[in-house]
C-alpha positions in Angstrom: -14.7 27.3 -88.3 -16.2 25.0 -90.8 -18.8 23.4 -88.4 -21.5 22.6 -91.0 -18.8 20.8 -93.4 -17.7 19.0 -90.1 -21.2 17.6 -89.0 -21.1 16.4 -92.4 -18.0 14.1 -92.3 -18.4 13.2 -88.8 -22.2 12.0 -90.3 -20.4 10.0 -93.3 -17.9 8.3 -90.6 -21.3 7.2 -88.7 -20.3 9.1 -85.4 -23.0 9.1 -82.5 -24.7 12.4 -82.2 -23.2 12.7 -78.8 -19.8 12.2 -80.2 -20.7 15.0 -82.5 -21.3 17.0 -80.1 -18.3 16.7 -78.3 -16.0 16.8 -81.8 -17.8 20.4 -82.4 -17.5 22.0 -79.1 -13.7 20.9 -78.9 -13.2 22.7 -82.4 -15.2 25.9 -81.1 -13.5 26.1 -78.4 -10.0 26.5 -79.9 -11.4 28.3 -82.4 -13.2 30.8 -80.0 -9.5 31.2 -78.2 -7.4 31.7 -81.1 -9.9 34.6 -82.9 -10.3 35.8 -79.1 -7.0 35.5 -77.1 -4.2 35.2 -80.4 -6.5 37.8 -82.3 -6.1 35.2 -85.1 -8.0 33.7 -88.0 -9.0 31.2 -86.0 -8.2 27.1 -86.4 -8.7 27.0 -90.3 -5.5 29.5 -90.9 -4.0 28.0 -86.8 -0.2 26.9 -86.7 1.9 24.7 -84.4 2.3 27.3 -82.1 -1.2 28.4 -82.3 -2.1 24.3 -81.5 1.0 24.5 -78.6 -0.5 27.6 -77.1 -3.8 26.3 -76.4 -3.2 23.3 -75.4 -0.4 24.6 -73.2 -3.0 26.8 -71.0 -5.6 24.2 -71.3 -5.9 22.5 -67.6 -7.1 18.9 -68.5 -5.6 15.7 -67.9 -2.7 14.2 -71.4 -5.5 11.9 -72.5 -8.1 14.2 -73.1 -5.4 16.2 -74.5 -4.5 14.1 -77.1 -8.5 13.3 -77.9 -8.3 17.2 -79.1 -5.6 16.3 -81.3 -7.6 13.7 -82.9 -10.4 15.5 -83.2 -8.3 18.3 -85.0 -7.2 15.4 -86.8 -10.8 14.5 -88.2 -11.5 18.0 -88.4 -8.2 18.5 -90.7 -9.6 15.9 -92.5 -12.9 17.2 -93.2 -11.9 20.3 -94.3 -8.9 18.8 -96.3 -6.3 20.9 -94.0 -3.2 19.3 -94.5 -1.3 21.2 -91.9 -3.5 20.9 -89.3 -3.5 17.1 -89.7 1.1 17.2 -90.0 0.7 19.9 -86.8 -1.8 17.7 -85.0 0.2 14.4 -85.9 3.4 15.6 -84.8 2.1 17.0 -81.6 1.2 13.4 -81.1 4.5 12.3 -81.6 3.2 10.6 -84.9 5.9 10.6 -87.7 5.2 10.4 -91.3 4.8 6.2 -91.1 2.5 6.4 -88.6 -0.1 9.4 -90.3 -0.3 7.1 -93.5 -1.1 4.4 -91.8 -3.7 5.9 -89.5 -4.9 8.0 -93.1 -5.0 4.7 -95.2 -6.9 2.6 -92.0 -9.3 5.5 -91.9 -9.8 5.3 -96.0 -10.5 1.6 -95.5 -11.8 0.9 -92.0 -13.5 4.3 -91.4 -12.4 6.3 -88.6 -14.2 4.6 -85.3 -12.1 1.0 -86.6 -9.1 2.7 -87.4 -8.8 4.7 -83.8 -9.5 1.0 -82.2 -6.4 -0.3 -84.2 -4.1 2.8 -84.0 -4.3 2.2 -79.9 -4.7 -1.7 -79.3 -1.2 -1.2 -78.2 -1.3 2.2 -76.0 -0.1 5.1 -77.1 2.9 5.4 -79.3 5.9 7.8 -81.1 8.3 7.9 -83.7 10.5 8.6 -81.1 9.4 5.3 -79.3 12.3 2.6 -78.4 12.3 -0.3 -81.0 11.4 -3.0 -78.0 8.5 -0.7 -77.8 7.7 -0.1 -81.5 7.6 -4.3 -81.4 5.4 -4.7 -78.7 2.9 -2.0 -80.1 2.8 -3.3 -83.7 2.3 -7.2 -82.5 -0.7 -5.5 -80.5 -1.3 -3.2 -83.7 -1.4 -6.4 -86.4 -3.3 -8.8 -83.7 -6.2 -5.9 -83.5 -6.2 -5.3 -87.3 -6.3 -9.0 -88.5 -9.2 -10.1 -86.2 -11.0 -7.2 -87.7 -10.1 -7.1 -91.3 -10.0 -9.8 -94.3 -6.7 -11.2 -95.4 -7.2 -9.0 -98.9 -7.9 -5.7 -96.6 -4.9 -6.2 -94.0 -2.7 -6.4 -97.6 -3.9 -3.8 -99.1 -3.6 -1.5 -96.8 -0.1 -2.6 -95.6 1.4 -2.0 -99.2 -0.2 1.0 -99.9 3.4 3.0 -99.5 2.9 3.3 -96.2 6.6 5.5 -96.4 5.2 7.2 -99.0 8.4 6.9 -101.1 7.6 8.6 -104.1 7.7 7.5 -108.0 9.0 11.3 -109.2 12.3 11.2 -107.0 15.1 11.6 -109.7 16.6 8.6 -109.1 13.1 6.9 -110.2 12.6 9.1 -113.1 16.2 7.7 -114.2 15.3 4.1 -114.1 11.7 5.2 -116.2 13.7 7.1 -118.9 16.7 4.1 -118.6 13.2 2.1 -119.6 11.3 4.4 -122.3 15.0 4.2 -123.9 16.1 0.8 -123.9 12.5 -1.1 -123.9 13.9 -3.7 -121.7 12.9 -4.1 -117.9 15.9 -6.3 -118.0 18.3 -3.6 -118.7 17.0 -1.3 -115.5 17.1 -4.6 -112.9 20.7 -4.8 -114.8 21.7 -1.6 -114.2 20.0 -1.8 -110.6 22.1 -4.8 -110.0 25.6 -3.4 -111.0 24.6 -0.2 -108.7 24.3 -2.6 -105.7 28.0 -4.4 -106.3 29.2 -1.3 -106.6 27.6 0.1 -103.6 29.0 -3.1 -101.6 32.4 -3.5 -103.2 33.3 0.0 -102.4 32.2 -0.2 -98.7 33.7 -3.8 -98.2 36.3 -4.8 -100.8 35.5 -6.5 -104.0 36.8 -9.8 -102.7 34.5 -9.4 -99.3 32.3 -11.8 -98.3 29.7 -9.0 -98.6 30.6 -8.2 -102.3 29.8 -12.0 -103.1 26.9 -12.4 -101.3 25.0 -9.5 -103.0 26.9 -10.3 -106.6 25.7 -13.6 -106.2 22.0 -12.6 -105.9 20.6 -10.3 -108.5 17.4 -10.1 -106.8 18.9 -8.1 -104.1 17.6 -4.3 -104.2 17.0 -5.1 -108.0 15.1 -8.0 -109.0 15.1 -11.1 -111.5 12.4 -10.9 -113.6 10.6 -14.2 -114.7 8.2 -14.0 -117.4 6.0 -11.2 -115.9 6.8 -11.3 -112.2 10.1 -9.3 -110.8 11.4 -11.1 -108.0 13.1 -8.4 -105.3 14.8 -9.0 -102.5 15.8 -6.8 -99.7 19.9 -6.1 -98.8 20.4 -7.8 -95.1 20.3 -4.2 -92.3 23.5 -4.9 -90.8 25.0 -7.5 -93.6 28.7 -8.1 -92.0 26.5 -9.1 -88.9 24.3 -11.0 -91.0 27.1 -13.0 -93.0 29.0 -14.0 -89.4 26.1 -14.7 -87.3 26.2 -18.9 -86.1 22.4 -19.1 -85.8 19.5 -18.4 -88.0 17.8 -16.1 -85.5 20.3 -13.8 -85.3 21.0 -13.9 -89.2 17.1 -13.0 -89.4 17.9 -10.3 -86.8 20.3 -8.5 -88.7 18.6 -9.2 -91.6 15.6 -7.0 -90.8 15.0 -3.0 -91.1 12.2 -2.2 -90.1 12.0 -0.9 -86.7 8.7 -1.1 -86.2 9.5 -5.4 -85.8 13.1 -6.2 -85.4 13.0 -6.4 -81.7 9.9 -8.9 -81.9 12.6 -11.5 -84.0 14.3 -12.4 -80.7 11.5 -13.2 -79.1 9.5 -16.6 -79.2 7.6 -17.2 -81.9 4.0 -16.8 -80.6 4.9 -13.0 -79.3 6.2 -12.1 -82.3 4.8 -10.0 -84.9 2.7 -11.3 -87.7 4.5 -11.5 -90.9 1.3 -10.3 -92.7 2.9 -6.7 -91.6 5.8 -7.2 -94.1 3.3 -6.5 -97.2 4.7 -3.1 -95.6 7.8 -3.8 -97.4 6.1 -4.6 -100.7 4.5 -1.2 -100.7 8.0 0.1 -100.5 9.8 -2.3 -103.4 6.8 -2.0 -105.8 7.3 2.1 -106.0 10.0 2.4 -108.7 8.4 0.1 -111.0 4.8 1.9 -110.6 6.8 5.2 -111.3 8.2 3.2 -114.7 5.1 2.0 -115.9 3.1 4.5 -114.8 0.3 2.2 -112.7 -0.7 0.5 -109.7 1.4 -2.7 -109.3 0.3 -6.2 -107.3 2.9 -7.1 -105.0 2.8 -10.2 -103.1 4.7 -11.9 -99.9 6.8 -14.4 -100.8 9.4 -14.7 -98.5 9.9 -13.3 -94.7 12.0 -13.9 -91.8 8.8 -13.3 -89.7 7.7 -16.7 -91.4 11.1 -18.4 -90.5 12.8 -17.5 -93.8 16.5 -16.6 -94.0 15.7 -13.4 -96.3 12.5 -11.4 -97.2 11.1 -11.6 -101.0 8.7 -9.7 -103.1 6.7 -10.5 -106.5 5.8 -7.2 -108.2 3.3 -8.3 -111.2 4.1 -6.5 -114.1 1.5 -5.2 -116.8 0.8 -8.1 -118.7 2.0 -5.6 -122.2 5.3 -5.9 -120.6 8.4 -8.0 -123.0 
């Protein structure tokens, strides 16, 4: 056990000496069980099982069970152990969405701010229904803008929350499609004739889906004006979407994200803040930071948390761009 290097980052995230004290003993005591009972390395070289075990002969109650797991969280964190922080997370029921958005709140709200926002709305999975994924973000987002600046709440929202990454292969097409041609234009082209093509062969090229998304070159691609792309995202469930008689069902089957689809069929007060789509712009923005090789602005311009029909990003390209 690193317990000096612990104190340490428990000091920089301003935690009471009390608290402190508590964090350490928690770590010591798994630590103590794993080098005694597993004859192990102890919690810097613990697994899953090695987490499982312990907690599964530990007799306390689930919620100071799952204050270990944060702990071994902050501890993971502090002695940059990446698999003690994915074993810890996923004993929590946390999927990857959920650690990056606990990891960025922590990098911009320190830890004490981020555990108050995490669980404004109880506890929560990955595995958690959608109705209850709604109700927990709209507690989630309440919590986190009465805390944090307009800027902040952005910021951290588009920071790629997925954490969709710019070296997939289909990315590193588009940036040598770029380095070869020049032209953005000819990548939100080719982007464009991939989504027709996409559509036309699920629905028919004379389907009422084919023509929406031929119509729109924004869609999944983007229309670039001056320096500013313009993307918009594909309706979820666009058959549904086309047929539907009322605008809030449209924006029902409009939306992906599970995390706030449920919260569109309720009134408008209980639903979720559209603030939380700047999610979305983290996820849009990737491929063109992958192309040009920097961070990227992104902004909100369109959502149907506001009461729009569709959801729409401006991604700011570098100013060098033609």
């Amino acid at each position: 056990m690193q317990e000096e290097k612990f104190i340490n980052y428990l000091k920089s995230q301003n935690k009471q000496e009390n608290t402190t004290e508590i964090y350490v003993a928690f770590v010591r005591k798994i630590d103590d069980y794993l080098k005694n009972e597993k004859k192990s390395l102890g919690i810097d070289k613990s697994y899953l099982k090695d987490l499982q075990a312990f907690l599964k002969q530990w007799e306390v109650d689930k919620k100071k069970k799952k204050r270990f797991l944060r702990v071994m969280i902050s501890y993971g964190k502090a002695t940059k152990n990446n698999n003690l922080i994915a074993n810890s997370n996923q004993l929590l029921g946390r999927g990857t969405w959920l650690f990056r958005l606990e990891e960025t709140l922590n990098e911009y709200v320190g830890e004490e701010l981020q555990q108050q926002i995490m669980e404004a709305g109880g506890s929560i999975k990955q595995t958690s229904t959608t109705a209850r994924k709604a109700d927990w973000t709209k507690c989630m987002m309440d919590c986190l803008e009465a805390n944090v600046d307009e800027k902040t709440c952005k910021i951290i929202l588009n920071n790629n929350l997925h954490f969709k990454s710019p070296e997939s292969p289909s990315f590193k097409k588009l940036k040598r499609m770029y380095k070869k041609s020049g032209s953005i234009d000819v990548v939100l082209q080719h982007l464009h004739d991939k989504w027709k093509k996409t559509i036309g062969d699920r629905y028919g090229y004379d389907s009422p889906e084919y023509k929406y998304v031929e119509a729109d070159p924004t869609i999944e691609a983007g229309k670039r004006e001056g320096n500013i792309v313009y993307v918009s995202k594909i309706p979820y469930q666009i058959k549904k979407f086309i047929e539907a008689k009322d605008e809030k069902t449209k924006r029902y089957h409009y939306c992906h994200c599970a995390w706030v689809r449920d919260s569109l069929q309720k009134p408008e007060a209980n639903q979720v803040s559209h603030t939380f789509c700047n999610c979305s712009g983290g996820w849009h923005k990737v491929p063109f930071e992958g192309i040009f090789e920097q961070s990227l602005e992104v902004d909100l311009i369109k959502s149907v948390l506001k009461g729009d029909d569709i959801c729409t990003f401006a991604i700011h390209l570098p100013k060098e761009v033609k």
